[in-house]
C-alpha positions in Angstrom: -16.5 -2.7 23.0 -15.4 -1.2 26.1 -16.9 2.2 27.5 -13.6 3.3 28.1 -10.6 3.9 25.9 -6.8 3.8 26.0 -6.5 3.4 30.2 -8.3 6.6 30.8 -11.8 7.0 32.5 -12.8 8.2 28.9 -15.2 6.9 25.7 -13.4 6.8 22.4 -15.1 10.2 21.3 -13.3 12.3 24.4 -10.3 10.5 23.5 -10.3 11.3 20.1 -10.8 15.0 20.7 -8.3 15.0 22.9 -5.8 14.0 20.7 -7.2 16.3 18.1 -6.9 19.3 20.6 -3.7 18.4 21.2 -2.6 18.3 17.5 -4.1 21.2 16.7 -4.5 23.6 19.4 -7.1 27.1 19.0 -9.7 24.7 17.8 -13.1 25.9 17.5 -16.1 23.4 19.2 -17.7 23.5 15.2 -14.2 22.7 13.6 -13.6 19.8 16.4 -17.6 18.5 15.6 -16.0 18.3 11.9 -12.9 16.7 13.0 -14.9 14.0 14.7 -17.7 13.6 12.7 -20.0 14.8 15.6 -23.1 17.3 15.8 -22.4 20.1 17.7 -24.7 19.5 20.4 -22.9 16.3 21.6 -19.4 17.5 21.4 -20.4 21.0 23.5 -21.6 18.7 26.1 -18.6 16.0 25.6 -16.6 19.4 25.9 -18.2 20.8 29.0 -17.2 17.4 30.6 -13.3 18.0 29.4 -13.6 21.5 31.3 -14.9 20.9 34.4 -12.7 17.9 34.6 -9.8 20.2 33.8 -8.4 18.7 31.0 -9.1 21.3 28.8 -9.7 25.2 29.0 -11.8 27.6 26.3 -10.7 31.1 25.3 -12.0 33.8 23.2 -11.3 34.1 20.2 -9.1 36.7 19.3 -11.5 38.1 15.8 -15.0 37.0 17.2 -15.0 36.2 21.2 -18.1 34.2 20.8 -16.3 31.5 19.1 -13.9 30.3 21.6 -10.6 28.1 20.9 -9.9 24.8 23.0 -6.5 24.2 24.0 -5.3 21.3 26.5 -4.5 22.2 30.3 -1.3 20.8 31.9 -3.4 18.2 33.0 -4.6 17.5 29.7 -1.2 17.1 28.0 -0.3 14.7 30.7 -3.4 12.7 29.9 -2.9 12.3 25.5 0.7 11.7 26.7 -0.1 8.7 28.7 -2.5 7.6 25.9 0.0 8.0 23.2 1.9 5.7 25.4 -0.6 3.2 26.1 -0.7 3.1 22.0 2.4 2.8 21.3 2.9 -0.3 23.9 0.4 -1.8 22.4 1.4 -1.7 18.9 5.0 -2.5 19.9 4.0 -5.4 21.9 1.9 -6.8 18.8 4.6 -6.4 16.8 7.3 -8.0 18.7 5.2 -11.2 17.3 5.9 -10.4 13.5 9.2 -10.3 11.5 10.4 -7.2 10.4 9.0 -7.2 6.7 5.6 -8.2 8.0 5.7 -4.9 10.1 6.1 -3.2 6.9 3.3 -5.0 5.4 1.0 -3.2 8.6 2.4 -0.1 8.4 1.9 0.2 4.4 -1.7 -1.4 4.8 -2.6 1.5 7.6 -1.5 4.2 6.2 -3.2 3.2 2.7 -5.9 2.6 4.6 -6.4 6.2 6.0 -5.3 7.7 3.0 -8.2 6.2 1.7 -10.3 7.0 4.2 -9.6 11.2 4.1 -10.1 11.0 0.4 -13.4 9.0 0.7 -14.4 11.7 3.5 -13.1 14.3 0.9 -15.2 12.9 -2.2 -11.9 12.4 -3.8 -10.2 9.4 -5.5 -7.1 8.4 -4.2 -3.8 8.4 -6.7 -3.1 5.1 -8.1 -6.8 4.4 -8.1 -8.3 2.4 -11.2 -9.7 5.9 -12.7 -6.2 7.4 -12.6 -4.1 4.6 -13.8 -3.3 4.5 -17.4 -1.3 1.1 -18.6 0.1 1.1 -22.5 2.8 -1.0 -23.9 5.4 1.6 -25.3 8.4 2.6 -22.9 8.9 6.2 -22.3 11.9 8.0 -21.3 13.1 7.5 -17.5 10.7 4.1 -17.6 12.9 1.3 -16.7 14.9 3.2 -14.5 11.5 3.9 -12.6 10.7 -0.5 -12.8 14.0 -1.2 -11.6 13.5 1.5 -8.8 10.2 0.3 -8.3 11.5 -3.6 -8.0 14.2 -2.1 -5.9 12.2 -0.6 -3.4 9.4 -3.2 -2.9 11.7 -6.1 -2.6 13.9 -4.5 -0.2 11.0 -4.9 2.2 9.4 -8.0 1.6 12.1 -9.7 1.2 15.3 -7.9 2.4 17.1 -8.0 -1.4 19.7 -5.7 -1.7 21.1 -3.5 -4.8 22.9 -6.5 -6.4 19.2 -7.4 -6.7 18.4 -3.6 -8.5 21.3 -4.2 -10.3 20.2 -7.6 -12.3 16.7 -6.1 -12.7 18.7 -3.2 -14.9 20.4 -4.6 -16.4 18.0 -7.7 -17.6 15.3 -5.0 -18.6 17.9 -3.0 -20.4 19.2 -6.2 -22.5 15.3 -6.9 -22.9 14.6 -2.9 -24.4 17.5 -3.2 -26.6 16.8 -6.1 -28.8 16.3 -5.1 -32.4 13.3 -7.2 -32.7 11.9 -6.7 -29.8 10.8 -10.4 -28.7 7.5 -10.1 -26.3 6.0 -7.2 -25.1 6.2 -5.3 -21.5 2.8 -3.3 -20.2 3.4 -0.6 -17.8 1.1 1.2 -15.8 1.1 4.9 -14.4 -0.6 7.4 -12.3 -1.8 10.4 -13.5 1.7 12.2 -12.9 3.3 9.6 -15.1 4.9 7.8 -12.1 5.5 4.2 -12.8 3.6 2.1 -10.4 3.3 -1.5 -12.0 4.8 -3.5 -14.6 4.9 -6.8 -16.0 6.6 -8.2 -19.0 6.2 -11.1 -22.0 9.6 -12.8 -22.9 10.0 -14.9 -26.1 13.4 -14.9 -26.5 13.8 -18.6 -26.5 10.8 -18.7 -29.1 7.1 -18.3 -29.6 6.1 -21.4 -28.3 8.0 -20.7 -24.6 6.5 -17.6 -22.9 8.2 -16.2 -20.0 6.8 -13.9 -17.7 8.7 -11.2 -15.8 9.1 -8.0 -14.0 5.2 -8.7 -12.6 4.5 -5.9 -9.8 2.5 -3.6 -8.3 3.7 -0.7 -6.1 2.2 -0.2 -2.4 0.3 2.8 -3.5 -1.8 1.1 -6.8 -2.4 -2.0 -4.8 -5.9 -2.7 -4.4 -6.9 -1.1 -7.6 -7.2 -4.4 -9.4 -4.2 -3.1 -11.5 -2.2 -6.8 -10.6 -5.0 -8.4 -12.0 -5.4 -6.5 -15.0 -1.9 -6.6 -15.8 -1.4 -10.6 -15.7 -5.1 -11.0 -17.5 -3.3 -9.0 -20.6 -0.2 -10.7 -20.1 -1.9 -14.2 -20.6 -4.2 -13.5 -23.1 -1.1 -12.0 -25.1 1.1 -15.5 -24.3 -2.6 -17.2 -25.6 -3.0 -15.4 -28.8 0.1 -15.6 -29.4 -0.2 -19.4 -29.2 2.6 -20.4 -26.7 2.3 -23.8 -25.6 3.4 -22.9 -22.1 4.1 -19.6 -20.1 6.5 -19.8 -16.9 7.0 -17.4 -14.0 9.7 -17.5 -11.2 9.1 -16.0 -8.1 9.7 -17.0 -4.3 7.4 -18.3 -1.4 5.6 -16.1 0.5 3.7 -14.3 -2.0 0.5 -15.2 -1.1 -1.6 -13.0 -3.0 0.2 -13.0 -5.8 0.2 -17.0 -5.8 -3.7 -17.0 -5.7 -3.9 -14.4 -8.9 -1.2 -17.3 -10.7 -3.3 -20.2 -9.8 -6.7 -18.5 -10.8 -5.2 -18.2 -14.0 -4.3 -21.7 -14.4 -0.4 -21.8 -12.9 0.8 -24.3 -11.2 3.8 -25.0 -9.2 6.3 -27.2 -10.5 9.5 -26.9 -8.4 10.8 -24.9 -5.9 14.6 -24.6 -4.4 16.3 -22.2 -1.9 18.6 -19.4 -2.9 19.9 -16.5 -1.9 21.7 -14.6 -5.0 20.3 -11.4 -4.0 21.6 -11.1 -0.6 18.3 -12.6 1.7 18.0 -16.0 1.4 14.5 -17.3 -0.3 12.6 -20.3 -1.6 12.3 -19.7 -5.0 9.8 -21.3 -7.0 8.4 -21.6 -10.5 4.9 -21.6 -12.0 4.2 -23.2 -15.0 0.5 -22.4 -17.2 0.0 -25.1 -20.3 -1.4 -23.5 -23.2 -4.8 -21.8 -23.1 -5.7 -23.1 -19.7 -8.2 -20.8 -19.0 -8.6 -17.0 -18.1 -9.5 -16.1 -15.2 -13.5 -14.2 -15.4 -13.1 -11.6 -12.7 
């Protein structure tokens, strides 16, 4: 690693407390240690640099004068300036290389990311982890609006569908609530505010034998979680005990991790073709499972 950071003559410590000076200005030198993880002794001499390089100046504080606040000099604001900029040229000229749904993949994974790293620093778990996820099989109130939603919102990102796409979703899980004998059986899965945050659904309507799985997804925030996995290892063994002789998905290329969770569970791909009924055009592909080909053990 470099010694320096962001195009300044500084180590990544001094240019984190920097910015965190900047963002929150009247900072004590203990609160900053905390900020940065730091003992005291090496920020007051990382601080003592930052003054008598005139970046930053320390004042009394206004109920005890011992403890004295940082705040940025004029200089100092011109220097997180220039390394916000550096940062943001850098990320902008990474990302002129990805297409705009895989920039929403990066931003979603960063800021999960440091979500979870405040509330592993805070001895917290993070909502929509495995210990506050519930997942049961009987539709509540407000539920498939909250799937359709859910489908609406994730897809519109990954794969640019638009709200003909919402729309079908609706209306197929509607038509699938409403059938007096109910054929199949949907799982849904919710944080501890009842917020839906995955789904996935068993179709039999064209019999016993001919399983159909849809409406499989996890939301940004419960990914990780091992909810997807959970949710298409009760899926299949339902389809299994249930004795269908084959259970088929459709979904579209691209899906990477969600491919590797079908074919760990014995799909397979059987044909593919391109489409674009829901306003982005897709390769659309389905998986096929023969009976009882084996669950997956982890």
């Amino acid at each position: 690693m470099e010694q320096t950071l962001a195009a300044t003559p500084y180590p990544p410590s001094t240019v984190h407390a920097l910015i965190e000076i900047d963002r929150m200005p009247g900072i004590t030198a203990a609160e900053l240690a905390d900020e940065l993880l730091l003992d005291r002794s090496t920020v007051s001499r990382l601080l003592r640099r930052l003054v008598d390089a005139d970046e930053i100046r320390e004042d009394p504080g206004e109920t005890d004068r011992r403890h004295k606040t940082l705040s940025l000099t004029g200089k100092g604001r011109q220097t997180v300036r220039a390394i916000h900029r550096h940062g943001t040229a850098q990320v902008e000229k990474a990302f002129a290389h990805l297409a705009e749904s895989e920039q929403e993949v990066v931003r979603r994974g960063l800021r999960t990311y440091a979500e979870a790293l405040v509330h592993s620093r805070l001895g917290r778990p993070l909502p929509g982890s495995r210990a506050a996820i519930e997942v049961d099989t009987e539709l509540r109130p407000g539920d498939v609006g909250q799937i359709a939603a859910l489908h609406a919102r994730e897809y519109a990102v990954i794969a640019g569908f638009g709200v003909a796409f919402e729309a079908v979703v609706a209306g197929d899980l509607a038509e699938f609530v409403r059938r007096e004998d109910p054929a199949g059986r949907i799982w849904i899965a919710r944080d501890e505010g009842g917020t839906v945050v995955g789904s996935i659904a068993v179709d039999l309507s064209h019999g016993p034998r001919e399983a159909h799985l849809r409406w499989f997804l996890v939301g940004r925030e419960a990914r990780g979680t091992g909810l997807g996995r959970r949710l298409l290892n009760d899926a299949v063994s339902y389809c299994d005990a249930g004795g269908a002789e084959a259970t088929t998905l459709w979904t579209f290329q691209g899906l990477d991790t969600a491919r590797a969770m079908y074919e760990k569970q014995g799909f397979a791909l059987v044909s593919e073709q391109s489409g674009d009924r829901w306003g982005s055009t897709v390769v659309e592909q389905l998986f096929r499972r023969p009976a009882r080909a084996g669950l997956s053990s982890t």
